[in-house]
N, C-alpha and C positions, 0 to 999 in steps of 0.2 A: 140725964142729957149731957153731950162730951163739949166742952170747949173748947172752940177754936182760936188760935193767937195767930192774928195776919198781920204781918209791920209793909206796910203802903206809904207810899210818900202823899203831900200835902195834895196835892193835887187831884190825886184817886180820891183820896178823902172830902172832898170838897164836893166831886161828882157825882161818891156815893150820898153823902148827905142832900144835894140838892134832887136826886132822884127819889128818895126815898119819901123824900117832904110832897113832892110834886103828887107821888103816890097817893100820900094820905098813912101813910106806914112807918113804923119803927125803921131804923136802921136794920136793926133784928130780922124782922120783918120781911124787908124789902129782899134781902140778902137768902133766908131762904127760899124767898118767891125764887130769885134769877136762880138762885140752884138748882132747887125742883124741877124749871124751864129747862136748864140744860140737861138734864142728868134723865127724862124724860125716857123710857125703855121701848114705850105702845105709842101707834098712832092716836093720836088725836079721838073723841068718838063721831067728829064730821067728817074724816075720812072713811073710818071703819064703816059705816052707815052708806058707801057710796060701792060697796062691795057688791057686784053683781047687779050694777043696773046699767052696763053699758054691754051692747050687744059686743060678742068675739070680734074682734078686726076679721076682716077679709085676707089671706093669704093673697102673697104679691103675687104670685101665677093666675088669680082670679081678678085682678085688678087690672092685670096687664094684659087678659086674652084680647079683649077689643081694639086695641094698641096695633097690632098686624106685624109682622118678624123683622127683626133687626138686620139690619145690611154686614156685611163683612167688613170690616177693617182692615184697613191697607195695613202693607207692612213696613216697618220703616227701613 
């Protein structure tokens, strides 16, 4: 496994610590949770799961037939 050297001022480090604690996790831990989260390639499997269950949209020419034709615009 590689190790990483981060120099972070007092402040990060304070934020990272109290998030990590809040977690229930290692610094370790917490840190490649939020990486993982970022670095992320695929959707989600609650989106994937949602793939083909919404009918096609309607094409705007079909939405708009009952609408009646547009006037001409002046010119300026």
């Amino acid at each position: 496994m590689k190790q990483l050297l981060l120099d972070i001022d007092d402040i990060t480090e304070a934020k990272i610590n109290i998030c990590a604690k809040t977690a229930g996790l290692s610094i370790q831990q917490w840190l490649q949770h939020i990486i993982d989260e970022k670095t992320v390639t695929t959707w989600p499997n609650s989106i994937q799961a949602l793939a083909g269950t919404w009918q096609d949209a309607s094409l705007v020419e079909a939405l708009r037939a009952a609408e009646g034709q547009d006037i001409l615009r002046e010119d300026f």
